[in-house]
C-alpha positions as YAML, in Angstrom:
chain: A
units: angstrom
residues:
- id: 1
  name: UNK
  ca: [-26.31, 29.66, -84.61]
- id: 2
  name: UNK
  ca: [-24.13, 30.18, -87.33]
- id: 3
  name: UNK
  ca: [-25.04, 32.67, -90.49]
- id: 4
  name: UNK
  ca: [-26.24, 31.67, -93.62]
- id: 5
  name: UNK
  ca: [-23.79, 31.70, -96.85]
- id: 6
  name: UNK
  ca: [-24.35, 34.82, -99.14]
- id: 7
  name: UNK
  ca: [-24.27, 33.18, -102.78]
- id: 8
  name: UNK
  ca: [-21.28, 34.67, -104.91]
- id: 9
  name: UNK
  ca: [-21.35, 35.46, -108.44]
- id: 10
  name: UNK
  ca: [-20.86, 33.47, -110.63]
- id: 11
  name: UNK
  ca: [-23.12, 31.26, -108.42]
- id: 12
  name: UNK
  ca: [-25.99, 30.31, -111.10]
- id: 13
  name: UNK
  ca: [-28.72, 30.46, -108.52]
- id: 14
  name: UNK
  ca: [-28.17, 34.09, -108.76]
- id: 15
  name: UNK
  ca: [-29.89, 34.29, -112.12]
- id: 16
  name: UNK
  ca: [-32.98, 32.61, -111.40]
- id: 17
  name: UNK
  ca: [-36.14, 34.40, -111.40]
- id: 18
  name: UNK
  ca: [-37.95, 33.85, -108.10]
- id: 19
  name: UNK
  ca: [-41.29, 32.65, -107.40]
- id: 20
  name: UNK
  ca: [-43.64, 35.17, -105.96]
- id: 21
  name: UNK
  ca: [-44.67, 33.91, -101.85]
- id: 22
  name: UNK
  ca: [-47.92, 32.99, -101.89]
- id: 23
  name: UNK
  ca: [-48.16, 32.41, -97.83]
- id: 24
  name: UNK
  ca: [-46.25, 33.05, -94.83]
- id: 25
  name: UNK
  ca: [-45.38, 30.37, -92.53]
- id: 26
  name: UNK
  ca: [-43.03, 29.67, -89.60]
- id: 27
  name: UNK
  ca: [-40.05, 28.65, -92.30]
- id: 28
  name: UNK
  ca: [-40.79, 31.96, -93.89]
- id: 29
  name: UNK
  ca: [-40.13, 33.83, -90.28]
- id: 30
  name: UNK
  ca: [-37.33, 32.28, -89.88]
- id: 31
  name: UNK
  ca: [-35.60, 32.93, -93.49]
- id: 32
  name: UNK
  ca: [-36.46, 36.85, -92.50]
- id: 33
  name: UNK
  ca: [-34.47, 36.46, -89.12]
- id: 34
  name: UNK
  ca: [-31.65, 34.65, -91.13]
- id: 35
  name: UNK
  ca: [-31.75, 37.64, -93.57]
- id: 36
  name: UNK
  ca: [-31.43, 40.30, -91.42]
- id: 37
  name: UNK
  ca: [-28.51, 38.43, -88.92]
- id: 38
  name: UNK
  ca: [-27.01, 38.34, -92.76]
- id: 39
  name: UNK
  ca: [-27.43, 41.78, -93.74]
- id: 40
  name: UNK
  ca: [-26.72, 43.52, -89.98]
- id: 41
  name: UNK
  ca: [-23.80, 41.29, -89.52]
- id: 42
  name: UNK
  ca: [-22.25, 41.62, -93.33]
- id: 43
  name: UNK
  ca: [-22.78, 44.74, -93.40]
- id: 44
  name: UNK
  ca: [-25.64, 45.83, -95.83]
- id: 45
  name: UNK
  ca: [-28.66, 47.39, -95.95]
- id: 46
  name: UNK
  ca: [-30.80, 44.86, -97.91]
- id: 47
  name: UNK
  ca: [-30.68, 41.57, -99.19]
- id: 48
  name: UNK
  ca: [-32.79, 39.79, -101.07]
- id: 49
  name: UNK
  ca: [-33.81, 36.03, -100.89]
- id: 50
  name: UNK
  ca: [-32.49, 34.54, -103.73]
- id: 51
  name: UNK
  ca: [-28.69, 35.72, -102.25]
- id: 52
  name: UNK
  ca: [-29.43, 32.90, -99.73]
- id: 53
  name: UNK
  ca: [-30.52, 30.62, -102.56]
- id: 54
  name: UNK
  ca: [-33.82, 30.75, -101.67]
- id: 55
  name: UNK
  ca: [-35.99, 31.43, -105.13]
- id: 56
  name: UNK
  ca: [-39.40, 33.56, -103.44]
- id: 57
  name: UNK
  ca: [-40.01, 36.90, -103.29]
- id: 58
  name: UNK
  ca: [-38.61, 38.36, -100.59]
- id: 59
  name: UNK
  ca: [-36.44, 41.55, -99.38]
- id: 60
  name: UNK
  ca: [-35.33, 43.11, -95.97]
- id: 61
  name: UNK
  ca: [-34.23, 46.45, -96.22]
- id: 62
  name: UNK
  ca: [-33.06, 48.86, -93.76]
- id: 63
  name: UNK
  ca: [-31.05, 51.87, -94.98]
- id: 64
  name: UNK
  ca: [-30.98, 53.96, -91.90]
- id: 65
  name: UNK
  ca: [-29.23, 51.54, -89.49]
- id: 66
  name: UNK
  ca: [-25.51, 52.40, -90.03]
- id: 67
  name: UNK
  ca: [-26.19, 56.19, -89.20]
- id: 68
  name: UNK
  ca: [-24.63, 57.19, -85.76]
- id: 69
  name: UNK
  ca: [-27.44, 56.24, -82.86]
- id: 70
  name: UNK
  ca: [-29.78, 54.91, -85.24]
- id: 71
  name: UNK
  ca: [-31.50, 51.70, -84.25]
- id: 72
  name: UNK
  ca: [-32.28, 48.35, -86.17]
- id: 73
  name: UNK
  ca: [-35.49, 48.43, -88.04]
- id: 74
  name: UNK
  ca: [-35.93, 46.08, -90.81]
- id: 75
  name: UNK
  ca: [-38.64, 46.41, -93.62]
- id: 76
  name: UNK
  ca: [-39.44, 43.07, -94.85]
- id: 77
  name: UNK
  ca: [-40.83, 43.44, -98.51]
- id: 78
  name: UNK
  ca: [-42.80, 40.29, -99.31]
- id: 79
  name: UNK
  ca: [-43.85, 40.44, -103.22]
- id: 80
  name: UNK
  ca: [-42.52, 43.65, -103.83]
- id: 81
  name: UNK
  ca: [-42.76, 45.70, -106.62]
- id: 82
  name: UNK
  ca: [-41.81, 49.16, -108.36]
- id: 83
  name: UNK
  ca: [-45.14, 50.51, -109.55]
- id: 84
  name: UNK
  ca: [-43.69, 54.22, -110.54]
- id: 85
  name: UNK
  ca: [-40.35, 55.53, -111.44]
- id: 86
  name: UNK
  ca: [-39.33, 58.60, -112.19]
- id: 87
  name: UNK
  ca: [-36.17, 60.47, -112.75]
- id: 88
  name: UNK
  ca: [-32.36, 59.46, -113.19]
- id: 89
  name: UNK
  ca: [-29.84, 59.35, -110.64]
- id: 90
  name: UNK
  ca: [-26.31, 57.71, -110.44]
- id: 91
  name: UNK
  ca: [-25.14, 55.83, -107.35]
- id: 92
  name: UNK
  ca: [-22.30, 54.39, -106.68]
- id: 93
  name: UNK
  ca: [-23.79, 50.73, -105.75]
- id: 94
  name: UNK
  ca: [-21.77, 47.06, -104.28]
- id: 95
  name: UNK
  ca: [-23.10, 44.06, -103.51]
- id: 96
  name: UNK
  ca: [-22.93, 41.01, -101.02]
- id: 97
  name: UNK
  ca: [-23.11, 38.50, -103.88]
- id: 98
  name: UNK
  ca: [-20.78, 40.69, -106.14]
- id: 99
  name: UNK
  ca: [-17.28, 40.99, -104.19]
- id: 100
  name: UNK
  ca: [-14.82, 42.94, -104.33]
- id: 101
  name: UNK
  ca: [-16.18, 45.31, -106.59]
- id: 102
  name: UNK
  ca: [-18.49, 48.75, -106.52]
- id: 103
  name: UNK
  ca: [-19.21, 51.10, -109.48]
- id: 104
  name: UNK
  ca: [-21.54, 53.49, -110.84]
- id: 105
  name: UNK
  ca: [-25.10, 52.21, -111.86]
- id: 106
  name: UNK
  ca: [-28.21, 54.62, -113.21]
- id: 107
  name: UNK
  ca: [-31.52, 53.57, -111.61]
- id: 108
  name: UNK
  ca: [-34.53, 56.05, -111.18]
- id: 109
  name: UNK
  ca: [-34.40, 58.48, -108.76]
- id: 110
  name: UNK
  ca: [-37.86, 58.28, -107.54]
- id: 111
  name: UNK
  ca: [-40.11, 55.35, -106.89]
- id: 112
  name: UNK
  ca: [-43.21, 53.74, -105.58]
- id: 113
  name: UNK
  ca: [-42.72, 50.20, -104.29]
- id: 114
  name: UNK
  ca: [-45.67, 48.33, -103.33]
- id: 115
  name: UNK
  ca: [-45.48, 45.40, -101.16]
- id: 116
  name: UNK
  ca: [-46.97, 43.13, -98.52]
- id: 117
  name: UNK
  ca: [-45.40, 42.57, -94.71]
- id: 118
  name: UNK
  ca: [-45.31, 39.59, -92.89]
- id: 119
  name: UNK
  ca: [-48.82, 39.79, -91.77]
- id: 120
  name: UNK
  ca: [-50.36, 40.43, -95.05]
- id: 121
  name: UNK
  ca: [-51.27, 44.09, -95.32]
- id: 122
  name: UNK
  ca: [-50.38, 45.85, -98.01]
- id: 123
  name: UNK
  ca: [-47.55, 48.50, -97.95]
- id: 124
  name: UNK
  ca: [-47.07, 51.42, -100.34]
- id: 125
  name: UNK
  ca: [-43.47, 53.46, -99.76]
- id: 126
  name: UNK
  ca: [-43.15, 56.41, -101.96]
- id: 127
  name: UNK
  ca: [-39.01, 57.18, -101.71]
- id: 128
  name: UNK
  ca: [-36.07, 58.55, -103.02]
- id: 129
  name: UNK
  ca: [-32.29, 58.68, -102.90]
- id: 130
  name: UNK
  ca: [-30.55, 55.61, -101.10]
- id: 131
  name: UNK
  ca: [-33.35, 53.69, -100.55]
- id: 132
  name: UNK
  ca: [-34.99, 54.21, -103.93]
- id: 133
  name: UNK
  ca: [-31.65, 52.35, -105.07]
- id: 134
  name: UNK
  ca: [-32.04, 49.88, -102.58]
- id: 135
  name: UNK
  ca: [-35.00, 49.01, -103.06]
- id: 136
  name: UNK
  ca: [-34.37, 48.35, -107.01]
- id: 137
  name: UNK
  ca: [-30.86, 46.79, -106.32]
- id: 138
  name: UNK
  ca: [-32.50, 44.48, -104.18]
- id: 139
  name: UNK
  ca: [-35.73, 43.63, -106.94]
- id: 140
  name: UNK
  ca: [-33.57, 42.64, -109.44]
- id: 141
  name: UNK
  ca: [-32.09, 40.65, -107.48]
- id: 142
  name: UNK
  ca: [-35.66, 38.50, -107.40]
- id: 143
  name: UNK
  ca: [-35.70, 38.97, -111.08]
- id: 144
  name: UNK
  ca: [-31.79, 37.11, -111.61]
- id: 145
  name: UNK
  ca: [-30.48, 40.36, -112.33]
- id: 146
  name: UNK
  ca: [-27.09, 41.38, -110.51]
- id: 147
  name: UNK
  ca: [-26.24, 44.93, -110.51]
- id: 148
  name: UNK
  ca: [-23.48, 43.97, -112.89]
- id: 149
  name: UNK
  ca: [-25.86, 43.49, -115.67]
- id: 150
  name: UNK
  ca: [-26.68, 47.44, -115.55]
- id: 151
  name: UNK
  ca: [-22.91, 48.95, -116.23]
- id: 152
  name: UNK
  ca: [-20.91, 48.83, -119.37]
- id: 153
  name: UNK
  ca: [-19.68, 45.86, -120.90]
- id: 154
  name: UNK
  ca: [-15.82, 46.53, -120.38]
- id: 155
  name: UNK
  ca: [-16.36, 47.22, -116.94]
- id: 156
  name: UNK
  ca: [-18.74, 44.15, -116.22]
- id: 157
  name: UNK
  ca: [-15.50, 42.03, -118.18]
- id: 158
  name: UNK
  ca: [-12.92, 43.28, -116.46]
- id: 159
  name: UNK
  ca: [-14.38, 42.67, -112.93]
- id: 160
  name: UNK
  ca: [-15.81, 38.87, -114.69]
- id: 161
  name: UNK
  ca: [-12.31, 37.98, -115.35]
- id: 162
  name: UNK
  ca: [-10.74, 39.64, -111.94]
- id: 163
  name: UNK
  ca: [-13.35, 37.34, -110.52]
- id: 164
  name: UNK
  ca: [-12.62, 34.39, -111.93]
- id: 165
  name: UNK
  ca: [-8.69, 34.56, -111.42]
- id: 166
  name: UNK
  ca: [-9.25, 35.27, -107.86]
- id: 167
  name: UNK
  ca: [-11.66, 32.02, -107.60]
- id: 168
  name: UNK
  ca: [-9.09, 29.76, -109.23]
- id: 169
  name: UNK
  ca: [-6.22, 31.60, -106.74]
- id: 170
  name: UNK
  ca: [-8.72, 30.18, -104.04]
- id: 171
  name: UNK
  ca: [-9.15, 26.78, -105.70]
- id: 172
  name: UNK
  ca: [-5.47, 26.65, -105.65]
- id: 173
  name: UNK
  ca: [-5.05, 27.55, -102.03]
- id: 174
  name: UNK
  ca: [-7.60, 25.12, -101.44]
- id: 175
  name: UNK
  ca: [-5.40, 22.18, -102.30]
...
């Protein structure tokens, strides 16, 4: 079966804030599979629903997978939310939907997420470091944010108009 499309920026369906999930369902189950054959096979170590275009919810994380031996474990977020942050920490952050490009972004270095799984029961992860990041890169994601939106405005312009030259190179290839 062939892998879902990751939307690019400036794909608009990017900025729309998504819909909270109010059930899970078979179609549900299967957008989660989808998601993680997308984030294993990219790589990354979460994506969020709304990179596939789909407006709910929803986030698969798993930030220990690329580490030598480690095995595939996906944490699938449904609802999820930051109910505490604390601290500051830098981190150099890229993105699926934002190509091409990486660069410094401050999120809180400390957080509690709170969240339902697949089966309904809630799920309270108190974290820090890479997956504190991940798990905020990936909720703003639900919220239309990119992680674009969080560095400075000459830096977000440059890589805005490097992006668009290198669509309209492809448009051109294109025919």
């Amino acid at each position: 079966m062939a892998l879902r499309e990751v939307l690019q920026f400036p794909d608009e369906r990017l900025r729309r804030v998504s819909k909270p999930l109010e059930h899970v369902d078979d179609r549900i189950r299967e957008l989660v599979r989808d998601m993680c054959d997308v984030m294993y096979d990219e790589p990354g170590i979460g994506l969020a629903a709304p990179q596939l275009g789909e407006a709910i919810r929803l986030v698969v994380v798993d930030t220990e997978w690329m580490e030598e031996d480690a095995e595939r474990n996906p944490l699938v977020l449904v609802n999820p939310e930051i109910v505490e942050a604390e601290g500051k920490l830098v981190f150099t952050e890229g993105c699926l939907s934002v190509p091409d490009f990486q660069a410094e972004v401050e999120r809180a270095e400390h957080v509690l997420l709170r969240a339902t799984d697949l089966e309904g029961e809630t799920l309270e992860i108190r974290c820090e470091g890479l997956q504190a990041v991940c798990f905020q890169h990936e909720i703003d994601h639900l919220d239309g944010k990119l992680f674009i939106d969080r560095i400075s405005r000459l830096k977000r312009s440059r890589y805005v108009l490097k992006r668009k030259k290198q669509l309209a190179a492809e448009r051109e290839e294109a025919g």
